[in-house]
Structures are given as structure tokens and as C-alpha cells.
N, C-alpha and C positions, 0 to 999 in steps of 0.2 A: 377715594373709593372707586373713582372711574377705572383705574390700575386692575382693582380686587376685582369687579366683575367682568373686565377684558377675559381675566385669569379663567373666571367660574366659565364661560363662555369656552373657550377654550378647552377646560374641562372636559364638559358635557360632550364636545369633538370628538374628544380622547376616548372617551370609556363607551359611546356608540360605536368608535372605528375599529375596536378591540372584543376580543373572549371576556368577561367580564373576569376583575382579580380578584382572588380570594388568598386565604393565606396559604394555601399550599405554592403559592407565586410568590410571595409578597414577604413572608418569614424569614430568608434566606439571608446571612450573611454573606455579602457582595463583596467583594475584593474590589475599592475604588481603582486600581490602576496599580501594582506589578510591586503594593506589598509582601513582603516574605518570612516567614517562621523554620522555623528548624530548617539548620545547614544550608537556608538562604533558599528554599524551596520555595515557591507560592505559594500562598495559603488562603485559607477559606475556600468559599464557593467564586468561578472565575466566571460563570456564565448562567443563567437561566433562562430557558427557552418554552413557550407555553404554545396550545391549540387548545381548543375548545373541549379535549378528551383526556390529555396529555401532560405535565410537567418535565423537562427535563434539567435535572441537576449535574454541568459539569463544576467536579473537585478535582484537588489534589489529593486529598486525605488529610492534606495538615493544616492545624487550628491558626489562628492568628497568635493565640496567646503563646509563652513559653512552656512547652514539655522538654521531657528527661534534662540532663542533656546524658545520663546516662540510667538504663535500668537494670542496675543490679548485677544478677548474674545472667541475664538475657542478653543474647550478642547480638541480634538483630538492630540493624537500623532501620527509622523509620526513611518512607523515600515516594515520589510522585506517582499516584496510583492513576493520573488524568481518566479518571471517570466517569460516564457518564451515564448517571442513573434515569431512568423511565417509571414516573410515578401517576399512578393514572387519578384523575382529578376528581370521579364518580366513584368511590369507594362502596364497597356493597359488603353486607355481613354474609359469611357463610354460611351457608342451610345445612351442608352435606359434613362430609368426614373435614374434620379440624387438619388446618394445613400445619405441620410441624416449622417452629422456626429452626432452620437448619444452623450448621456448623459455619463460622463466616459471617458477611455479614448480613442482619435480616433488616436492617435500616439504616435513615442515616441520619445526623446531627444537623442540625441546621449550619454548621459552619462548614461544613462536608465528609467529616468525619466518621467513619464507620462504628455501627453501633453491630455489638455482638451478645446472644445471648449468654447464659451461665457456664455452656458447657467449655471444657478445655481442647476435646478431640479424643482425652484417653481415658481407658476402663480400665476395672480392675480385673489383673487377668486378660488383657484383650479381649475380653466374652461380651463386650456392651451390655452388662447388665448392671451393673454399678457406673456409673459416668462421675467422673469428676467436677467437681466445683471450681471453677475458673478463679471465682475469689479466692478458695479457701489456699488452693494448690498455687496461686502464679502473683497470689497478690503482692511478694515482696520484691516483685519485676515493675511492678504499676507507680509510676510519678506521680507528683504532687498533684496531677491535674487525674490521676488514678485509668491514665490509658498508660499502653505500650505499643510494640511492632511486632506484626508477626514476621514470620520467614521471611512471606516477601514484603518485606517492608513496610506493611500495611497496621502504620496506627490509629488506634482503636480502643471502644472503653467497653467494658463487660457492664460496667454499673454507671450508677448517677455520674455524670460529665460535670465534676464539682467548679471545672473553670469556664464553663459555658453559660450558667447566670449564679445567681447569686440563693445558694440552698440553703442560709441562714432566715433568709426574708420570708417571716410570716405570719406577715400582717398584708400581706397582696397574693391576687393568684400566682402561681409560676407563670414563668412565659412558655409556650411555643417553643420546644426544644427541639424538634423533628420530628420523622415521620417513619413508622414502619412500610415497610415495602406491600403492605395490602393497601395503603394511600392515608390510613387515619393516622392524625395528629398523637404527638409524643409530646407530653408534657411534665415539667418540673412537679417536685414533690408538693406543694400546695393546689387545694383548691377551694371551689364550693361547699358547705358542708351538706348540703342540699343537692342534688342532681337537677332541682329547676332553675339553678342560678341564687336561691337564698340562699341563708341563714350565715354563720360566720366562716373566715377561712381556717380552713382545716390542714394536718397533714393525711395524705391520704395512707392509708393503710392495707397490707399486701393480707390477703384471707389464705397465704401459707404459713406452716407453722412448723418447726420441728417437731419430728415424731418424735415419741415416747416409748421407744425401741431398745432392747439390751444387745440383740446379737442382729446382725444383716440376711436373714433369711427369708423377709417377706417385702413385698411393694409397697408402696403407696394404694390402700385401697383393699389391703390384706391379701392381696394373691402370692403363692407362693413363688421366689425366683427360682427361677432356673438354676442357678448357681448362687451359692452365698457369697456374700463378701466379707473383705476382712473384718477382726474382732472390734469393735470399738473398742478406742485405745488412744492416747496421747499421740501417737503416729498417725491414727488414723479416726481424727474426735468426729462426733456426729454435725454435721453439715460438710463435711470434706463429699459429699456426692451428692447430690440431684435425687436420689433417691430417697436422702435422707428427710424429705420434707413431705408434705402433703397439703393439701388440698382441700379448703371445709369451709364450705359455701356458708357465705354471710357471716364469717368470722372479722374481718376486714370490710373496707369502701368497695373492694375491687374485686373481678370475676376472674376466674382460672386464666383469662388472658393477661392479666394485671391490668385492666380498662376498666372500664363501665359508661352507659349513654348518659351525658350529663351537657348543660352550657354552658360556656367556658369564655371570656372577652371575646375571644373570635371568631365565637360561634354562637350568635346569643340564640337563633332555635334551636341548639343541641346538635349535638354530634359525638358519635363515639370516637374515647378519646384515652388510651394509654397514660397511664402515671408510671415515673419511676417512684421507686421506694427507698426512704430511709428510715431511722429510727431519732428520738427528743435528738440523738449526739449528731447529727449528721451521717452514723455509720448505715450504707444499704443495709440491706435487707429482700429477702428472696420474694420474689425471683429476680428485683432491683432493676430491668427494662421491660419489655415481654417477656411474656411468659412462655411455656414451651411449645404455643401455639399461638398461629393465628385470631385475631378474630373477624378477620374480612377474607379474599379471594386477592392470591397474591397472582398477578401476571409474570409470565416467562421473563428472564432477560437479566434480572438480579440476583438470583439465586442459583448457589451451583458453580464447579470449576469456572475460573476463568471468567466468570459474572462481573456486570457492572460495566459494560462497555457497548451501551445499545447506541443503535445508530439511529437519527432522526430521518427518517422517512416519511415525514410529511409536511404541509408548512406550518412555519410556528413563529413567532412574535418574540423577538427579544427585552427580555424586561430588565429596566433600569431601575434604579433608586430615584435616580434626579430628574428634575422635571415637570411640567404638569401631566404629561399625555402618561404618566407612571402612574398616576391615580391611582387607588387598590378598588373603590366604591366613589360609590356618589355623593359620598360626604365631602364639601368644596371648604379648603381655607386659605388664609393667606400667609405666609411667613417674611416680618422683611424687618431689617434687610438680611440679605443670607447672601455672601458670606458677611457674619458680622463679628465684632471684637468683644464689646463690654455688654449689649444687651442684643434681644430677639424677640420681636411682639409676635402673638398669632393671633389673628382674629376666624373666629369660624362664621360660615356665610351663615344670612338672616334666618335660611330659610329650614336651617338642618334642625337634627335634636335638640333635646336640652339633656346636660349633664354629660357631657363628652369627658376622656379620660383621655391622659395626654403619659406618654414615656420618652425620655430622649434617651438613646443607648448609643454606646462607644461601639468599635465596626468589630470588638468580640462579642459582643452583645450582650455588654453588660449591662444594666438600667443605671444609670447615676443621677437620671430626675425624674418624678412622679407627681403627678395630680391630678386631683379628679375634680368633677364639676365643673368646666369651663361651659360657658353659655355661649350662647350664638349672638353674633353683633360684638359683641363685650369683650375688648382688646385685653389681654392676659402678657404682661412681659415676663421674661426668664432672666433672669441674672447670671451672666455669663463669665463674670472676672474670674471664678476658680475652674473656669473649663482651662483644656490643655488645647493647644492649636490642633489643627485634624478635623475630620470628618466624623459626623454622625447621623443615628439614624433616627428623624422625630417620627414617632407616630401618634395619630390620633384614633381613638375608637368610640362611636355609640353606637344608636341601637340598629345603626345598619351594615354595620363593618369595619372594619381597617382602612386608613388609610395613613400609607409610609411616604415621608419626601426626605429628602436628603438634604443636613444642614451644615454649612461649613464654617469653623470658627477660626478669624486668622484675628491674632495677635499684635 
């Protein structure tokens, strides 16, 4: 035990000589060292850099896991978008005019991956008054992981990132999928069914709904368009446009953003917090990330031509997985031994919670082990024979936070 508290000692170093971690640091798919996905590119997140205001996320754009390796009849390749997003760490709701999510991307995947909303770019007519459905219209371009490339090379998912955790599981929260660029948390289709952290896990539910429209002549909201659009018709069925939906408070979990304020593992005071949408089959469901708005205050730098390449101007602290001074909180454990083979004990320090919840995820961030209620003091081993050799990421969570270490299992 003299070892475990050198460590906890140690620790408490670490997380006074630092910006405190939270999960907008600490989420991130970390590329251990010069792994590569499509066409032998890098992939995941290659660097994360924090200040006490600040997050910054350098990616490539591409996943760890396998996409395409061809979509359809889209000839673009996917290709190194080297990144680097600026996400600010003090997220705040909008008071004023709702910030549109634009065309591109309006956040990003925790693996680094660009998340896009519904729209395609094109209308009917050119007139922007009908907008296209990005599902409805490009969906037989989308991979098994349900992204593609754009033009420039930039792959990306309109909807749930079906290979980025596991959207069958629901009997647990989702995790932590990423982050819109107003700085709040994106999360998988499961949650609370409560917004204070009770009752059972739910899927959450989007409060849009197809209208109940014969011709395209009016909006969402009943005002008339400016111009009509085509007939409803097998060419052109109802959800082929953005227009075709609407919007009816307290139908659904969630508010015209696809959000709501609720607390979520890694936010046990609360925080507002984006859900994607699916339906019982897995298939989205509108508006399936954000919705066509904001709900926070987006800063300059991501949005917009040629977006996505902010420069750090100021100092910032490079965070790691591995290590103690990586800490996320104050929550102190030990993990040993690591790297190990056949097994891996944790013990959490005397002094922390009780009912700590434990996840070990592979580095696409899949969860492949789960359990709740580990106690403080009270050594817990994990059974490691049917792990694969590699790198993973354990974390622990109670009621003060996250905390990620990085565990190695060699064979």
C-alpha cells in the first residue's frame, strides 16, 4: 500500500499544478502512437491541448475503426484534414437570435471526426426553400459506419456514428460521443429517464415529427413559402427535405436543439447536453445530431470556409492518457500491474466515494467491460484472458468525476 499512496501523493501534485480535467479534455480518443485507418492515414484524435478557457482538438478526420472502403457512387476520397478545432470549456446558453448550425461541419466526434447536420447543400430549384435531407438524398453513399467524404476529402456522419460506441446497449447511459462547437456535450441515444439523474434508462426521443402535408406549399409553423416545392411523390416522398418536419414542444425528451438540461455520468450537477436520435431499429431519426440550431454561443474559428484550423495562441498543457499527473479529478486509484497479461486489480483510494462505476474501452472507444459499485479500499480484479493485446482506456466515475488512465495488456 506504501506504492498506492506514493501514487495518491503524486496525484494531488498533478491536479494542483494543472487547469482542473473535465470531460471536455479527458473524452477524447487519443491515437497511442502513429496508429492508421483508411489508406494508412492517422487516425483518431493525435493531440489534445487545454488552458483553463480553451480545449484544443488536433484530428485527421479519420476513425480508428474500418470505413468505406468504397461509397457507392460518390467518388470522393476520404483524406488528412489535420485539424485543429478550438472548443471553449465555459459553455453558455444563448439568450439572443439562435445561432444556425451551418453547412459543414458543426461539431466533432470524440474520435475526431466531423459531425454534420441534416442538410445536403442543395434545394429544390436552387430557391433555398425546400433543403434537402442529407439522409434521405445521399444515404446510399454512407458506409457501414453510416459516414462518407466530402469533396474535399472530409469524412463525416450526418447521423448517429453507429461505429463510435455501441447503439444497441440499453441497459447503460450512452457515452460521451462529442461535442458541438457551442462547447456542450454530444451524447449517444440512451439516457436518464429523469433529467435529475433518476428513474430508468431511456431512449431518448427527438420532439420532431413528419408533417401531415399533401402538397409543399407551406413551412413548418404554417407560413406560406415563397415558392412551392415538388409534388409529393415516390421521387420526391415526404422527409426528402428538412422542410418536411416540424417541430412540437414536449412531443419528444428533447428541445428544438435535440438537447435538454439533464445529468448525465459525467456531469452529475447537470449540464446541457445534445442526444442523437434513433428509433426501437437502430434507424435515426430527425433531426438525428443537432438540430438546426444552436443551443449555446458558438466562438469564431470552426465554422465557415476553410474552418477548423485555429492556431493556439496562448499556453496550454498537453494531455495524455497515461500516467498519474493525466488525472481527470480527484478521484485517486491504483491499477497494477499494467501492463498485464491474465488479470488487473484496481483498488480505489480509502478516502473517495462509494459506488464508483468502472468502463474499460478499446482506443475506438468501444466499452467491452462494465461495472458498477466498486467500493473504496476493496480490491476488484478484471479478468483479462479474452482481452486482445493493445491499449485501452479504463475509466472510473463517481460523484465527483472522471477519471481515465490508460491500461496496457500484453500477452
Amino acid at each position: 500500500m506504501k506504492h498506492f499512496f506514493f501514487l495518491f501523493f503524486i496525484s494531488v501534485l498533478a491536479i494542483n499544478a494543472h487547469a482542473q480535467l473535465t470531460p471536455d479534455v479527458t473524452s477524447w480518443i487519443i491515437n497511442p502512437g502513429g496508429q492508421t485507418g483508411y489508406g494508412g492515414l492517422v487516425s483518431n484524435v493525435e493531440q489534445v491541448q487545454y488552458s483553463a478557457d480553451n480545449v484544443y482538438i488536433s484530428a485527421s478526420c479519420i476513425p480508428g475503426y474500418d470505413i468505406g472502403p468504397t461509397w457507392g457512387s460518390d467518388p470522393n476520397k476520404p483524406a488528412n484534414q489535420n485539424f485543429v478545432y478550438k472548443l471553449t470549456r465555459h459553455p453558455v446558453a444563448n439568450t439572443g437570435t439562435a445561432i444556425g448550425t451551418p453547412l459543414g461541419h458543426i461539431g466533432v466526434w470524440k474520435n475526431g471526426v466531423s459531425m454534420f447536420n441534416a442538410k445536403d447543400a442543395h434545394s429544390y430549384n436552387n430557391a433555398g426553400v425546400w433543403n434537402q435531407n442529407a439522409i434521405m438524398v445521399e444515404g446510399s453513399t454512407f458506409d457501414n459506419c453510416l459516414g462518407h467524404p466530402a469533396p474535399n476529402g472530409e469524412y463525416h456522419t450526418h447521423l448517429n456514428p453507429r461505429c463510435l460506441y455501441d447503439d444497441t446497449d440499453s441497459l447503460h447511459h450512452s457515452p460521451l460521443i462529442g461535442f458541438g462547437f457551442d462547447g456542450f456535450p454530444v451524447y449517444g441515444a440512451y439516457g436518464f429517464s429523469n433529467t435529475d439523474g433518476t428513474g430508468k434508462i431511456t431512449r431518448m426521443k427527438s420532439s420532431y415529427r413528419m408533417r401531415s402535408i399533401t402538397d409543399r406549399t407551406t413551412l413548418p409553423g404554417g407560413g406560406m413559402a415563397s415558392s412551392a416545392g415538388p409534388a409529393i411523390s415516390t421521387q420526391y416522398p415526404l422527409g426528402y427535405y428538412i422542410e418536411d418536419f416540424e417541430y412540437i414542444k414536449g412531443l419528444g425528451d428533447l428541445d428544438e436543439h435535440n438537447g435538454r438540461f439533464c445529468v448525465t455520468p459525467e456531469y452529475p450537477k447537470g449540464i446541457y447536453a445534445y442526444f442523437v436520435t434513433i428509433d426501437e431499429n437502430q434507424t435515426a431519426t430527425y433531426p438525428y445530431t443537432l438540430g438546426l440550431t444552436y443551443y449555446g454561443t458558438v466562438p469564431d474559428g470552426n465554422t465557415g470556409p476553410t474552418s477548423g484550423h485555429n492556431t493556439v495562441s496562448e499556453a496550454v498543457t498537453t494531455y495524455s492518457t497515461s500516467g498519474v499527473a493525466e488525472e481527470a479529478a480527484k478521484m485517486t486509484y491504483e491499477v497494477y500491474p499494467n501492463p498485464a497479461s491474465q488479470y488487473v486489480t484496481i483498488i480505489i483510494d480509502p478516502s473517495d466515494h462509494n459506488n464508483a462505476a468502472m468502463n474499460i474501452m478499446d482506443m475506438n472507444g468501444k466499452v467491452i467491460f462494465h461495472v458498477e459499485d466498486l467500493q473504496p479500499a476493496v480490491p476488484f480484479v478484471v479478468d483479462l484472458r479474452n482481452f486482445a493485446s493493445g491499449s485501452y482506456l479504463l475509466t472510473l466515475t463517481d460523484g465527483k468525476g472522471s477519471v481515465v488512465r490508460n491500461l496496457v495488456v500484453m500477452k
